[in-house]
C-alpha angles and dihedrals in degrees: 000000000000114000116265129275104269123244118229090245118066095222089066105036101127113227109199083196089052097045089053094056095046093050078052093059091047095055095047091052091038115089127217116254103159132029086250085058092073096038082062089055090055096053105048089043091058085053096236125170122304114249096196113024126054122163098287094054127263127358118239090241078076093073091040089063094041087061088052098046100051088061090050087107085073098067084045096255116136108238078211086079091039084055088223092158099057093043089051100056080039088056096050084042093066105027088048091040086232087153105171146159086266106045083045120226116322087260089054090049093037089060090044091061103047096045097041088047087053097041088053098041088056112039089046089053091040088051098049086038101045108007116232108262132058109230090195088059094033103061100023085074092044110093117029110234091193137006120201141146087265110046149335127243132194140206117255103241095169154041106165094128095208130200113263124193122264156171092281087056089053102056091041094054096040088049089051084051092045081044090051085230093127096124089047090049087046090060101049097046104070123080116269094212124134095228090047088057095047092046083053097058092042087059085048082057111104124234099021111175103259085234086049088044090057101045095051080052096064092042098053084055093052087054091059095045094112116206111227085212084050117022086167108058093179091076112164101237113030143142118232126190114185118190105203086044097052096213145094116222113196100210122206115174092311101324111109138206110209125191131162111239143185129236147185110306116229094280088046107034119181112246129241108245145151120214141141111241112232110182152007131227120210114211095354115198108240113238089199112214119257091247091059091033083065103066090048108065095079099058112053088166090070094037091058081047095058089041090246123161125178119233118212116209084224109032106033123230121001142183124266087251088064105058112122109202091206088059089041091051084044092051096246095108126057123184109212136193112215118224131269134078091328102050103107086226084064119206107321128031123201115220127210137164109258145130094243116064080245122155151141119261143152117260132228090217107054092164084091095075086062088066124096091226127041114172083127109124136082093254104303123112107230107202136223093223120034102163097044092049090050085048089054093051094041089058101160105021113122127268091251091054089054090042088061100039082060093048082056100049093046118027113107095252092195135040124253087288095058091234111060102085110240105251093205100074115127095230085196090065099048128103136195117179122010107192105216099227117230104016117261113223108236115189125185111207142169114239109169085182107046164134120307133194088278093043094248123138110256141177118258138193116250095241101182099028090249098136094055090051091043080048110060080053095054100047099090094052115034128061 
């Protein structure tokens, strides 16, 4: 850019060279707090366009953003961080031409204000539209795996792929600054959830206890972390599964399934994920994990009880009283329920994609939806209401379909002994496999503030300890 129009007194003739370099010197004494923080530096350093300052001063989009970002508290984002302050005496400086030692010369403040109205434009925008903080990042360095004198590793806690801010955000959000359309892009960039709204108008709420006022802070951020699977978290028709909660709630255009449910206890936590359920398995066998298998092998009589078998790689399918626990341990060796009223999968399984081995299933021991607590399982989520839930993912399938769904979910598959297969099963009403079309997203998420059966907002334990860790990021930012 030219340099500016020269002012008839030397102290306020505006130099484009000098602001740059002055713009220059605030960014290498600025640190980096946010990911935007380092897509500004780009910018300026590749001396692109001003947004704020042209040759006759500061544009009156300036004082539009000002407005916004004083407000800013109400969203929960600290205006420290948006350096209001320091843009609104700025502002009067040079309105008012009080160009001091302290304020610096007018290029110096000049540069200031350009560089401090983008900074906070965009970190506030970066903040409604992405949240702060990476979940991914975030909780898969949460719980260490394994601590040696080499390295650390870490349990993957987490596979929600979130959106991140760049460069394209960059140049949408700056040419909605240069278009003075900043109220309109506000707007836009906030979720349009029904939880996020209500979490909103509990933090406009006075007095709120200091501990209360955090914890609707984290989960206001959870609410703007977008999925890059699924930009838009108010689908229609969804699955939630919510662990603090302890409940999945099937969603169809406002009506809502609820069921209680139980999940992965703290050495088995259930992993965050987004996914779209596909199919459903009737009376799945149970190939049981090697670190529960374990315990198995010693007693076949339990194992005949269960209606366990083990199956060898080599011979086929054996007895109890042949597992070997060195060919279990090699791989060679699997010990499997077979399905029925016994199988701890229970009688319908719900599939999804994901890295885990994580899915929804019934449960042969409902008595544990009647605890307080259930944070019971090795990672799985066992539902309240399996065959309503199946219903809910079947929609438009026929009343004989569901008729028989119910036959196979509930038919005796063996005789008295658990292992005789019952010969009075009607073979015509049996089902397998059901596949869910079109797939039904599924996300399991972590809401410490909540729905609850009634679909009011309610307070929830931090099961897994999530919020204090989401919290020590947020501190900086949010008030």
């Amino acid at each position: 850019m030219d340099d500016f129009s020269k002012l008839s007194d030397d102290r306020f003739k505006l130099d484009s060279r000098k602001i740059r370099k002055n713009i220059a010197r605030l960014i290498e004494a600025d640190g980096i707090m946010l990911p935007v923080d380092r897509l500004i530096r780009g910018y300026y350093l590749s001396e692109k366009p001003y947004i704020w300052i042209n040759r006759l001063g500061i544009q009156k989009r300036a004082d539009s953003l000002l407005v916004i970002l004083e407000n800013a508290g109400t969203c929960g984002v600290n205006t420290k961080i948006l350096r209001v302050k320091q843009l609104k005496d700025d502002l009067y400086r040079m309105r008012t031409l009080q160009i001091d030692a302290e304020s610096g010369d007018i290029n110096m403040l000049m540069a200031r204000l350009e560089y401090n109205l983008t900074k906070s434009y965009l970190r506030y925008s970066s903040i409604l539209r992405f949240g702060i903080s990476n979940p991914d990042y975030l909780y898969n360095n949460f719980e260490k795996l394994e601590n040696d004198s080499v390295s650390e590793r870490y349990r993957q806690l987490s596979d929600l792929k979130i959106e991140r801010p760049n460069a394209e955000f960059i140049q949408q959000a700056l040419a909605k600054a240069l278009n003075d359309s900043i109220n309109d892009f506000f707007v836009t960039l906030q979720p349009k959830s029904k939880l996020y709204r209500s979490l909103l108008n509990l933090l406009g709420q006075q007095n709120l206890k200091p501990a209360y006022r955090m914890k609707l802070l984290c989960n206001i951020e959870r609410c703007r972390w977008r999925l890059t699977k699924f930009p838009d978290n108010e689908i229609e028709r969804r699955i939630e599964a919510n662990i603090p909660s302890y409940s999945v709630r099937a969603i169809d255009n406002g009506n809502v399934l609820y069921m209680r449910m139980a999940c992965g206890a703290l050495k088995h936590k259930t992993p965050l994920l987004a996914s779209n359920v596909m199919r459903m398995d009737i009376n799945p066998q149970w190939i049981v994990p090697k670190s529960i298998a374990k315990g198995f092998i010693h007693r076949p009589e339990y194992m005949h009880r269960m209606g366990m078998f083990v199956y060898d790689k080599k011979e086929g399918r054996l007895s109890p009283e042949q597992a070997s626990y060195e060919r279990m341990m090699n791989g060679e060796q699997y010990i499997i329920q077979s399905g029925g009223p016994k199988n701890s999968l229970g009688r319908i399984i719900f599939r999804f994609d994901n890295g885990f081995s994580v899915f929804l299933h019934d449960t042969s021991s409902p008595g544990v939806f009647k605890r307080a607590g259930r944070a019971v399982s090795h990672g799985c989520i066992r539902v309240e209401k399996p065959y309503e839930l199946a219903l809910f993912l079947m929609k438009d399938e026929d009343d004989e379909l569901a008729d028989k769904l119910k036959y196979s979910m509930t038919v005796n598959l063996f005789e008295d002994n658990d292992s005789i297969p019952n010969k009075n099963i009607d073979k015509k009403k049996m089902v397998r496999t059901l596949y869910v079309k079109p797939p039904v997203p599924i996300f399991i998420t972590y809401y410490t503030i909540y729905y609850d059966e009634s679909g009011h907002i309610v307070d929830y334990q931090d099961v897994y300890g999530y919020d204090a860790a989401l919290e020590k990021q947020l501190k900086p930012f949010v008030e």
